[in-house]
C-alpha positions as CSV (number, residue, x, y, z in Angstrom):
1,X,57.8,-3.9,-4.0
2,X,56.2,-1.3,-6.2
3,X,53.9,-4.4,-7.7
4,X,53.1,-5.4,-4.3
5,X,51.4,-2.3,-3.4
6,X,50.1,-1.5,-6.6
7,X,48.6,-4.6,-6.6
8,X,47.2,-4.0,-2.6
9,X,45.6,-0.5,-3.9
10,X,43.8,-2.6,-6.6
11,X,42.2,-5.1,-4.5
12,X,40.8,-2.1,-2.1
13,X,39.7,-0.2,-5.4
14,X,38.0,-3.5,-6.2
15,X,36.1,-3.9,-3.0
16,X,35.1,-0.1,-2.7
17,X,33.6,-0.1,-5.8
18,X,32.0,-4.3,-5.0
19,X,30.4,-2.4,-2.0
20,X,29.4,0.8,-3.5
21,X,27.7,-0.9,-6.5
22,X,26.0,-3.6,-3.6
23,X,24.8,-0.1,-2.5
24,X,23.1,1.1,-5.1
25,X,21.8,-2.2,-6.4
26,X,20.0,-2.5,-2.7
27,X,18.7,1.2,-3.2
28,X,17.6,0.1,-6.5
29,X,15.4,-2.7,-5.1
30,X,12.9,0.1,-4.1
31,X,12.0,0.7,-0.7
32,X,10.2,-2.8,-0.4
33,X,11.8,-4.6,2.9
34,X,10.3,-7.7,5.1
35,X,8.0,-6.9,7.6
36,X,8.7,-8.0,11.5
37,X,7.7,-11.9,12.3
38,X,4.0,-10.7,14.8
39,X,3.0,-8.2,11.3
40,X,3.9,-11.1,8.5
41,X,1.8,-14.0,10.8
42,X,-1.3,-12.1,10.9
43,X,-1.0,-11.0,7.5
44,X,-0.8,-14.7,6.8
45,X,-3.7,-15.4,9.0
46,X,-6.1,-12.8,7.2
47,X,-5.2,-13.5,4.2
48,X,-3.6,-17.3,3.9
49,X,-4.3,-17.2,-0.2
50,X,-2.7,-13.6,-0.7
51,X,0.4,-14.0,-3.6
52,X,3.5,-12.3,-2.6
53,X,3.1,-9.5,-0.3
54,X,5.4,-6.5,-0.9
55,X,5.9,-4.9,1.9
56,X,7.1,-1.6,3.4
57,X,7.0,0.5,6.2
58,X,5.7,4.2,6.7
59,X,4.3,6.4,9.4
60,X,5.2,3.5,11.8
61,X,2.9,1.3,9.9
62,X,3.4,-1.6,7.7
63,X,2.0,-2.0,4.5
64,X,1.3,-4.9,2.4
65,X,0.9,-4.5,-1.2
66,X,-0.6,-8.0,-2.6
67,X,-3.1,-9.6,-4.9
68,X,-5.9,-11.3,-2.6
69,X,-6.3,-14.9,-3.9
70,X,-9.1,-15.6,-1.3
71,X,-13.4,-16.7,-1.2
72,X,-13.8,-13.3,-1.9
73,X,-11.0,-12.7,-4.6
74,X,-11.3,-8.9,-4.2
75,X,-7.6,-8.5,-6.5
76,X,-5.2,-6.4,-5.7
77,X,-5.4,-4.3,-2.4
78,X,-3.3,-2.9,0.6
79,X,-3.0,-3.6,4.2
80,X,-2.2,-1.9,7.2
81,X,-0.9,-3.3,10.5
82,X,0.7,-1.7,13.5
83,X,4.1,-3.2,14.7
84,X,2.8,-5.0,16.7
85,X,0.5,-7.1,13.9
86,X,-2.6,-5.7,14.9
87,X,-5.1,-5.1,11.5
88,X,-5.6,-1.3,11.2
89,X,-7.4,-0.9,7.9
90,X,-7.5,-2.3,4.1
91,X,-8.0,-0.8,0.7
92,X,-9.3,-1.9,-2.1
93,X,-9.6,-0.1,-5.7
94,X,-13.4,-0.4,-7.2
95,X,-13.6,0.3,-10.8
96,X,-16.8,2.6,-11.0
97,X,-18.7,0.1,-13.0
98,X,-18.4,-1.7,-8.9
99,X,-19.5,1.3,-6.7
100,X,-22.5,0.6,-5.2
101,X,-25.5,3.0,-6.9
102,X,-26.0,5.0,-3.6
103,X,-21.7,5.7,-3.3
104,X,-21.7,6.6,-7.3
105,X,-25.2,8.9,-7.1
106,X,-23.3,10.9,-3.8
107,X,-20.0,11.7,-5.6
108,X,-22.1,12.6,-9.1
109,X,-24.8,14.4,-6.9
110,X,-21.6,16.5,-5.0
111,X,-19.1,17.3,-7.9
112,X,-20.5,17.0,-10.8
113,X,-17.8,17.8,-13.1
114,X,-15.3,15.5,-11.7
115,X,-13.8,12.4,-12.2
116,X,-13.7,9.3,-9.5
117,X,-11.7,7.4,-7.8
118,X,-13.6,4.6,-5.7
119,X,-11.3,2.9,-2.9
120,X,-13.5,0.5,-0.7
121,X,-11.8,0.4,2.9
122,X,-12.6,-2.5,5.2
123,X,-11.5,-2.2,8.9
124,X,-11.8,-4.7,12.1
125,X,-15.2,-4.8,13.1
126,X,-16.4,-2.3,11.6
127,X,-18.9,-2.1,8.2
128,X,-16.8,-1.1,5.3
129,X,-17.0,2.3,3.7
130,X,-15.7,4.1,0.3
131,X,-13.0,6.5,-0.4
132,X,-13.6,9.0,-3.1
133,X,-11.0,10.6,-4.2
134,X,-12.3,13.5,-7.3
135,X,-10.3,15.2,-9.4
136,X,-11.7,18.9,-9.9
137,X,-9.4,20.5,-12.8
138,X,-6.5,19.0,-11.2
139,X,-7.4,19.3,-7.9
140,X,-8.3,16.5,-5.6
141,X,-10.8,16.0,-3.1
142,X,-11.4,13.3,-0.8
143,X,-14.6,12.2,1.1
144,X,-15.9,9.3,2.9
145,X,-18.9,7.4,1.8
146,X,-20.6,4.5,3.7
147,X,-22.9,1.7,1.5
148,X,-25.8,3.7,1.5
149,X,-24.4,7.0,0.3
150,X,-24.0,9.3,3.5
151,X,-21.1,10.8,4.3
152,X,-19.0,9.6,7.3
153,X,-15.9,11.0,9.3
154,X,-12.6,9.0,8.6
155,X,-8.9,10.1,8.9
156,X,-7.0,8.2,7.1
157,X,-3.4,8.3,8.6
158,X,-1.5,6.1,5.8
């Protein structure tokens, strides 16, 4: 009898510790999860040459992290969509050899003593515009810049 139980009290030691270590190994995975069937199919649509989307959700968007494969091969970038699939905004990194002259002479015309982050961000029928993020002594700044170099009003919500 006292086998019989001992025995019963390992099997449920086993499969605590089979589901807390499935637990952790899920948590581990990061906080990438698949992304609800209407967001996925117009990803898919935009972007039919993208390699593996990562995606996740945040502020009731999703977000796909991916490496754009298309015409424009524009490398690795991030896309927003609402629940319900609808294209809010993406973001690509420039390098600052990229940046248009008129986006590069604004951020060194404005802060001179910075350094730059260029992010070009394309939305729906819209022209596309730049982030630029500058660090200032460890402090960073953000401003929107259209092609030309004038400042434009965005609030970026991700």
């Amino acid at each position: 009898m006292y086998l019989v139980l001992q025995t019963n009290n390992m099997k449920k030691t086993v499969l605590i510790a089979a589901a807390v270590f499935s637990s952790y190994a899920l948590l581990a995975q990061g906080h990438y999860q698949q992304a609800p069937e209407p967001v996925r199919q117009s990803f898919e649509h935009q972007y039919p040459q993208a390699t593996k989307p990562e995606w996740n959700q945040q502020n009731g968007q999703w977000h796909a992290h991916f490496n754009d494969q298309g015409p424009e091969s524009r490398g690795e970038m991030v896309a927003h969509y609402g629940h319900d699939g609808r294209n809010i905004d993406s973001h690509i990194p420039y390098d600052q050899h990229d940046v248009p002259a008129p986006v590069s002479h604004w951020a060194r015309g404005h802060y001179r003593h910075g350094t730059y982050e260029y992010t070009r961000i394309e939305r729906p029928g819209e022209e596309g515009f730049f982030q630029v993020r500058i660090n200032i002594g460890g402090k960073y700044h953000t401003s929107y810049v259209d092609e030309q170099g004038r400042e434009r009003v965005y609030h970026d919500r991700h």
